[in-house]
C-alpha positions as a Markdown table, in Angstrom:
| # | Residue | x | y | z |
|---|---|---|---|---|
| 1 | Unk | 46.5 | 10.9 | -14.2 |
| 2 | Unk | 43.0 | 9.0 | -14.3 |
| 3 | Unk | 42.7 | 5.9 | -12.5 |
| 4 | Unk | 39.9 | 3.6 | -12.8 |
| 5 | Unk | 38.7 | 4.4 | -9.2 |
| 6 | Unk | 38.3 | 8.0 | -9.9 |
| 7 | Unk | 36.2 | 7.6 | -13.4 |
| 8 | Unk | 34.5 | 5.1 | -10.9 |
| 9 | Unk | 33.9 | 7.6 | -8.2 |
| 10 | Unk | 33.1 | 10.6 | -10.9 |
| 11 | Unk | 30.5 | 8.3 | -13.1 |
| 12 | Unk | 28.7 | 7.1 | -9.2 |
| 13 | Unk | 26.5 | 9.7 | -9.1 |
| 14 | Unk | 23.7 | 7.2 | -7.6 |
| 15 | Unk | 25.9 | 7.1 | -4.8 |
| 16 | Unk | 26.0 | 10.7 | -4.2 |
| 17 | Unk | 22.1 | 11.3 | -4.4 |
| 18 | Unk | 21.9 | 8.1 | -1.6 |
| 19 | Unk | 23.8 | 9.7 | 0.5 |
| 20 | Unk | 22.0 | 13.3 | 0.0 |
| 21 | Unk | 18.7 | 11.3 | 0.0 |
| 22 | Unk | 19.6 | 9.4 | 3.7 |
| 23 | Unk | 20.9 | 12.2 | 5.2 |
| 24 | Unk | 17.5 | 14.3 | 4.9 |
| 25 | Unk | 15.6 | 11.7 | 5.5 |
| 26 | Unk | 17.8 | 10.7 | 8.8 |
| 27 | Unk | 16.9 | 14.3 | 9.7 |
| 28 | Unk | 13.1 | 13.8 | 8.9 |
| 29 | Unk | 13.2 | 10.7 | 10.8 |
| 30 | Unk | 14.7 | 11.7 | 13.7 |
| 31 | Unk | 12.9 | 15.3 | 13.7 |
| 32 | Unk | 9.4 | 13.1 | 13.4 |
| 33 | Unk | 10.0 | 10.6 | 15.9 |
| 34 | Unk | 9.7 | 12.7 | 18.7 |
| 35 | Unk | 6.0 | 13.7 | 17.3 |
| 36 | Unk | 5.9 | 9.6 | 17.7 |
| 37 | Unk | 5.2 | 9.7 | 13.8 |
| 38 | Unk | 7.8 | 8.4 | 11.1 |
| 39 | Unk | 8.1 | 9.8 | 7.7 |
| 40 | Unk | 5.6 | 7.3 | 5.7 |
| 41 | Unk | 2.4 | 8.4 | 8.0 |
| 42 | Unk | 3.7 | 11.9 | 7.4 |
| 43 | Unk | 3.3 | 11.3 | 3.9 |
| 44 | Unk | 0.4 | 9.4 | 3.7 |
| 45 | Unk | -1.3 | 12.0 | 5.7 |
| 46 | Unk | 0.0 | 15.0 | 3.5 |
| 47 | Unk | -1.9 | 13.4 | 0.6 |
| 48 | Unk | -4.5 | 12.5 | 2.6 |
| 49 | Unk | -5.3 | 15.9 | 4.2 |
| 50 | Unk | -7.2 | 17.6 | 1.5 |
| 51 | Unk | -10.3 | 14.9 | 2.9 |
| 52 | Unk | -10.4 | 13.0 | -0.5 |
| 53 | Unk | -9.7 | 9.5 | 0.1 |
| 54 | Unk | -7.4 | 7.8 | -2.2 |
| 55 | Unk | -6.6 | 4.0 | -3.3 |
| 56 | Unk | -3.8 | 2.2 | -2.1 |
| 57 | Unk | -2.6 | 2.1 | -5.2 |
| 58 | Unk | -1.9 | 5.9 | -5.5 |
| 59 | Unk | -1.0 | 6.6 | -1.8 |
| 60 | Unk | 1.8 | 3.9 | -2.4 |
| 61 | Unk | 2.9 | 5.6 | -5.5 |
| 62 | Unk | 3.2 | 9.1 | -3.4 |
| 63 | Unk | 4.9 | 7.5 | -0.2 |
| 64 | Unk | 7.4 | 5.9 | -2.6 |
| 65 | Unk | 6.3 | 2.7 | -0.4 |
| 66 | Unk | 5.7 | -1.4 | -2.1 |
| 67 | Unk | 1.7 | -1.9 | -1.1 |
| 68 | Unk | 3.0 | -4.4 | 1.1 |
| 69 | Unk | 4.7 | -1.9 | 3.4 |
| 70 | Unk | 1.9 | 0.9 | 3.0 |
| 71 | Unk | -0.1 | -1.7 | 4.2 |
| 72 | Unk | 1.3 | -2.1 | 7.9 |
| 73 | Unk | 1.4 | 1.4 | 7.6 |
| 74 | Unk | -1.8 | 2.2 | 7.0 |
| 75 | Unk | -2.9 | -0.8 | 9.1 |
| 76 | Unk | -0.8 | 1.1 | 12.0 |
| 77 | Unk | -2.4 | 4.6 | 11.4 |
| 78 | Unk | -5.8 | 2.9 | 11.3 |
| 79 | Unk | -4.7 | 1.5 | 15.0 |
| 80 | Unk | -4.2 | 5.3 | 16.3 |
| 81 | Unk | -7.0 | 6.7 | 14.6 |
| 82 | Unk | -5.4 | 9.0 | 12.1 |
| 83 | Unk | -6.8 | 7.3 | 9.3 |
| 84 | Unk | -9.7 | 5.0 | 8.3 |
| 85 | Unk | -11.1 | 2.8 | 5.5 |
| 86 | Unk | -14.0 | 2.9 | 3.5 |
| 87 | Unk | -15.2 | 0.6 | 0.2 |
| 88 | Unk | -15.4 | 3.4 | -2.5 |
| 89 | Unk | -19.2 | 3.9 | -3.7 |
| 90 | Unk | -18.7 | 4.4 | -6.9 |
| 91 | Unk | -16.3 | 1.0 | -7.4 |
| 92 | Unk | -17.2 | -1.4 | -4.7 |
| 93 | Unk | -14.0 | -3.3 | -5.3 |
| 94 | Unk | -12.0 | -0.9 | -4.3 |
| 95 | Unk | -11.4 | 0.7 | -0.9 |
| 96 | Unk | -10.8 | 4.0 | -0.2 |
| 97 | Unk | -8.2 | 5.5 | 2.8 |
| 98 | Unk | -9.2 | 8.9 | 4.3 |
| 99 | Unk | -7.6 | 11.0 | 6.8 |
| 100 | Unk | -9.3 | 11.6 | 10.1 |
| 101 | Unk | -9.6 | 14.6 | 12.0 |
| 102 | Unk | -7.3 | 13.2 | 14.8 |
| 103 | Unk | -5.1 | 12.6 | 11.1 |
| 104 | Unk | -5.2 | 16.4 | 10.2 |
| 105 | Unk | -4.6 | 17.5 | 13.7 |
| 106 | Unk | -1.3 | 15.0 | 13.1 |
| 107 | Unk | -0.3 | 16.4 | 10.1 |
| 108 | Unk | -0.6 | 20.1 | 11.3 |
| 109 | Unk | 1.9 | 19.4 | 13.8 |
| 110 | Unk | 4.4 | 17.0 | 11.8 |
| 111 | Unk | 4.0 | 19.0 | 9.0 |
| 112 | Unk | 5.1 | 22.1 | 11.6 |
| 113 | Unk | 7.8 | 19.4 | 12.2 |
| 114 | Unk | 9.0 | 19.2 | 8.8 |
| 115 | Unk | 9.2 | 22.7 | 7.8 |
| 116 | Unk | 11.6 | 23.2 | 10.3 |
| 117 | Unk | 14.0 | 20.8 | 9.5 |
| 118 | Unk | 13.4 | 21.7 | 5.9 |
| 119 | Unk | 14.4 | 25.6 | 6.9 |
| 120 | Unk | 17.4 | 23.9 | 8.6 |
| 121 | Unk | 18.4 | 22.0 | 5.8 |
| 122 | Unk | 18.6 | 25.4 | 3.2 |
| 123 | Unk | 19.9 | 27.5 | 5.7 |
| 124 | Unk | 22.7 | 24.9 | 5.7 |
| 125 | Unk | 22.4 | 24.2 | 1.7 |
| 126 | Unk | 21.4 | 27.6 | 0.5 |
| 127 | Unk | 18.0 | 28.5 | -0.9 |
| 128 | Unk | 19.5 | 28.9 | -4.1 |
| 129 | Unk | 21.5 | 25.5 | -4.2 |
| 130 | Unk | 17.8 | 24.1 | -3.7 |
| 131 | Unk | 15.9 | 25.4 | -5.8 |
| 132 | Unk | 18.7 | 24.4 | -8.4 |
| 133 | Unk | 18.9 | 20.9 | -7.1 |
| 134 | Unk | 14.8 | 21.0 | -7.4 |
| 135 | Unk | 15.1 | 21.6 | -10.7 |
| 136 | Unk | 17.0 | 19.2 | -11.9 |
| 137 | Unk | 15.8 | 16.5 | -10.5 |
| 138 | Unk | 12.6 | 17.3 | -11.7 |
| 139 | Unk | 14.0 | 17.7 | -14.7 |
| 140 | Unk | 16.3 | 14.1 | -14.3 |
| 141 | Unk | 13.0 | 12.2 | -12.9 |
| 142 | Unk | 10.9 | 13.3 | -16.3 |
| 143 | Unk | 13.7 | 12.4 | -18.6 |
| 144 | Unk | 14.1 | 9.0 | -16.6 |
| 145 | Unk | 10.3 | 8.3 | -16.7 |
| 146 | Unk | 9.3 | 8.5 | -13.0 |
């Protein structure tokens, strides 16, 4: 017998990827706080580390961040020296964000960091299972437009 609280439970499948989505992140989170970094500077940096800079705009976009949050976190990273501003030359109305070396130092170690957790999370998924779930969320994310 179907109820309406099982089609509810079957068709909440934006539930099921929260609660996929907090739980890695809660193991990010936790894994990167004891580098004293947090998840955002992790990915700010990771675009960041090939030495181009990059517009707000675009770093927000990667670090899934509104600008107003990316700035306090940028604003933070400028404060440790792991990143730094500069107006861009070619468009003076727009400023650039570039990693410093203190920043790829950073992100050698949290990215370290991160790989560990993520090895962690297939040995406890299955590399198989992931690379499935990969898929098709790359494959959900094009069809939805993001």
């Amino acid at each position: 017998m179907t109820t309406a609280a099982t089609v509810h439970r079957d068709l909440d499948f934006a539930r099921l990827l929260t609660l996929v989505e907090r739980s890695v992140v809660q193991k990010l989170t936790t894994a990167l706080k004891a580098d004293n970094a947090t998840i955002e500077e992790w990915r700010v940096l990771s675009l960041l580390g090939d030495g181009n800079g990059r517009p707000m705009t675009e770093i927000a976009e990667f670090a899934v961040l509104s600008p107003p949050s990316l700035t306090k976190v940028i604003d933070r990273m400028v404060s440790l020296g792991l990143v730094h501003r500069r107006v861009d030359e070619a468009d003076r109305r727009r400023v650039l964000v570039f990693a410093t070396d203190r920043g790829r130092q950073a992100l050698e170690k949290w990215t370290a960091t991160v790989e560990g957790q993520y090895k962690e999370i297939v040995d406890a998924i299955g590399g198989e299972e992931i690379a499935l779930l990969r898929a098709l969320l790359v494959r959900v994310s094009g069809r939805l437009g993001q």
